[in-house]
C-alpha positions, 0 to 999 in steps of 0.5 A: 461546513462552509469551510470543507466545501471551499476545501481542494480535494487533496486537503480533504483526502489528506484531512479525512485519512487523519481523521479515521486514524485518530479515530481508530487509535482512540478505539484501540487504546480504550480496554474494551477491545484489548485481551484482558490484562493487557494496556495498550499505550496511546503511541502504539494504538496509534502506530497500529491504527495508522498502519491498518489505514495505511495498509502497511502491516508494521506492527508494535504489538502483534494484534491477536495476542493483544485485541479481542474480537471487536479490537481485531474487527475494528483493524480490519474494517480499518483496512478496508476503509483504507485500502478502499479509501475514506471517499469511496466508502463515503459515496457507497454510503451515498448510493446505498442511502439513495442519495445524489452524489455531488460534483464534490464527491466525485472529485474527490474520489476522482483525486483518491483513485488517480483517475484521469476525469470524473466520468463515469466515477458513480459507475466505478464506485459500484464496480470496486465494491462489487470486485472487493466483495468477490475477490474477498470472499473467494479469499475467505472460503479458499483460506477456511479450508486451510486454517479450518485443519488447525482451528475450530470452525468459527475461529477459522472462519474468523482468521479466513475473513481478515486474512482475506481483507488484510491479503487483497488490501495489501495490509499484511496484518495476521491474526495468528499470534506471536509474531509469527505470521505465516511462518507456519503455512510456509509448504502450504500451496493452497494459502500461498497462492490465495494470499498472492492471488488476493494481493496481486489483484489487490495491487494492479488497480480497481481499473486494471482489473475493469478493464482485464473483465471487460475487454479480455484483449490485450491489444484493446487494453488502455497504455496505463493497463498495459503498463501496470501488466507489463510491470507487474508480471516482470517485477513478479518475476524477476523478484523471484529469481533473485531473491531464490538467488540469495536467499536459502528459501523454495521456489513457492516462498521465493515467489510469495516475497517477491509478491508480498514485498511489492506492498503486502508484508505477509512473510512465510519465512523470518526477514531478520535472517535474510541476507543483505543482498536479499534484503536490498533486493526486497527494498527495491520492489518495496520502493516500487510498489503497486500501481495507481488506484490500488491497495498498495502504496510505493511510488507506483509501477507505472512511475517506475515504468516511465523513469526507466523509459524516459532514461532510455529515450534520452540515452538513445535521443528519441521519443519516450514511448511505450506500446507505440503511444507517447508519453507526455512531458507533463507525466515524466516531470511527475514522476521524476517529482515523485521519485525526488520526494519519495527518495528525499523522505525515505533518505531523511527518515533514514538518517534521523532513525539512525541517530536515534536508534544506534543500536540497529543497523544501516540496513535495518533501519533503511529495510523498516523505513521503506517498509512503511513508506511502501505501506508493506509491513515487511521488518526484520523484527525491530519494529516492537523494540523501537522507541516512542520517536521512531515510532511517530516517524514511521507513523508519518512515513506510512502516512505519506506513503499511502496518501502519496508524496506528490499529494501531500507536497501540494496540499500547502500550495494556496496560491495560482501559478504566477504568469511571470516568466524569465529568460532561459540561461544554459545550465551544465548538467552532468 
């Protein structure tokens, strides 16, 4: 216990995700939650419990035709324990057990939802179990109506509430077979726009979504909520545009790929068939993601937003500003990290995946190794047939992903920034 308590918030977060996953893959490997007649190997029960606590939606093996009732129920509280994240369920066990919540605690929630300081964080807590709940539950009864025509009545209210929990925590995992996904809802308007109503709210971010309930104003908004609005509906809406572009698809199911491609990975069409133009497309708002505080993964919406805005202001030598506030030095040095490492991981897993899998191409492999970094769950269909050590890198990779690369980076620095300082030389860049 002594040990846990002298550990950083970063180490903790990065230990307790590992633990749920190796816990949830010891569960879904053992035969009492699998079909009968199906062996499920440990490296695919892994890949399957890494990408439900990831919230990414790659799959091995599809999840009905292989777990029964419990197996689907343990991914999909896996999902929620991961969408929400480890340390928040924690001090919700907390509060409903009445007990204190320590100043430990609340960093470490404080570290898992990116927030700024630990005020107020109790407050939150109870605030993002009451939204999940509600945006849930809508999900579930809007999504019965639509499976209930094709399915019996309890089947449907059980295919309701994990797509309702897989939609809303951007996991992307579906219970209806084959590898079908929602292939067959591809007209249905109703299960469209729920899915990406939930993964849109899903996505913008706990605060976000606060602070939208509380405020209602636009002009009263926080720069970080203004940022991940502006970002949001502009990523929403030129993703649609060009992927109705390149791709023979409607204008609903180009709407839903570009909602879904931003960290989801549910598909209303089959990916394999897209074009390289829509592919690369699709990889770009994977890459990007969702925004701080949510469900999603990517590097972030709001690190994107600052990349673009610190290029112009250099481009136009002024301040790097945004809705007549100033960003500092210290949030464009990050996100120029982020970028670097995030880019540095999705290039080497690229090429080692290349090496070991020959028989895919460049765009596939590129396609499927955002896709876990983005923790989206979007494939063009290779994800089953890769080998055992491809598997264990997009493990890794999702796992990354989600916990952040930044986060990950820093969690082996165990020494204070030395105070020794050198004389500045100029350096020729460009």
């Amino acid at each position: 216990m002594a040990v846990f308590k002298k550990m950083s918030p970063g180490r903790f977060i990065v230990l307790g995700f590992a633990a749920v996953i190796i816990l949830g893959a010891i569960l879904l490997v053992l035969p009492f939650t699998s079909n009968d007649g199906v062996n499920i190997s440990f490296i695919d029960a892994l890949f399957t419990s890494t990408s439900a606590v990831c919230v990414t939606g790659l799959s091995t093996v599809d999840t009905r035709d292989t777990y029964n009732v419990l197996g689907r129920i343990v991914v999909a509280l896996l999902i929620q324990v991961g969408g929400l994240g480890f340390a928040s369920f924690g001090v919700g066990f907390f509060l409903l057990a009445r007990k204190k919540v320590s100043f430990k605690d609340r960093l470490v929630v404080k570290e898992a939802l990116n927030l700024g300081s630990i005020k107020g964080i109790v407050k939150l807590v109870k605030s993002i179990f009451l939204i999940t709940l509600c945006f849930e539950s809508i999900g579930v009864i809007l999504s019965f109506i639509v499976f209930s025509k094709d399915y019996p009545p309890l089947t449907a209210l059980g295919i309701s509430m994990f797509h309702a929990v897989s939609a809303f925590n951007n996991a992307g995992f579906d219970v209806l077979g084959g590898f079908k996904g929602l292939v067959g809802y591809v007209d249905n308007v109703l299960l469209n726009l729920t899915t990406c109503g939930l993964i849109i709210f899903g996505g913008l971010g706990f605060f976000v979504i606060k602070e939208i309930i509380h405020k209602h104003s636009f002009k009263k908004f926080s720069l970080h909520t203004k940022i991940v609005l502006t970002m949001t509906i502009s990523l929403l809406i030129t993703g649609t545009l060009i992927i109705k572009l390149t791709e023979d698809v409607s204008w609903l199911g180009a709407f839903f790929f570009s909602t879904s491609a931003r960290t989801a990975g549910f598909a209303t069409y089959a990916v394999g068939s897209f074009t390289n133009a829509g592919l690369f497309v699709i990889i770009i708002l994977m890459f990007i993601g969702a925004s701080p505080g949510s469900t999603g993964g990517g590097i972030k919406t709001t690190t994107a937003f600052t990349l673009f805005r610190s290029a112009y202001s250099v481009a136009t030598n002024k301040h790097c500003c945004a809705f007549k506030r100033r960003i500092s030095h210290d949030v464009v040095t990050k996100a120029f990290i982020i970028a670097f490492l995030a880019l540095t991981l999705v290039c080497i897993d690229t090429f080692l995946m290349s090496i070991i899998e020959p028989d895919y191409t460049f765009i596939q492999i590129l396609f499927e190794v955002v896709s876990a970094f983005g923790t989206v769950g979007l494939s063009t269909g290779i994800t089953p047939e890769l080998s055992s050590l491809s598997k264990l890198i997009l493990i890794l990779t999702m796992f990354v992903g989600r916990l952040g690369p930044l986060t990950i980076a820093t969690i082996w620095s165990f020494k204070a920034m030395s105070n020794v300082t050198y004389s500045e030389e100029t350096l020729t860049i460009g």
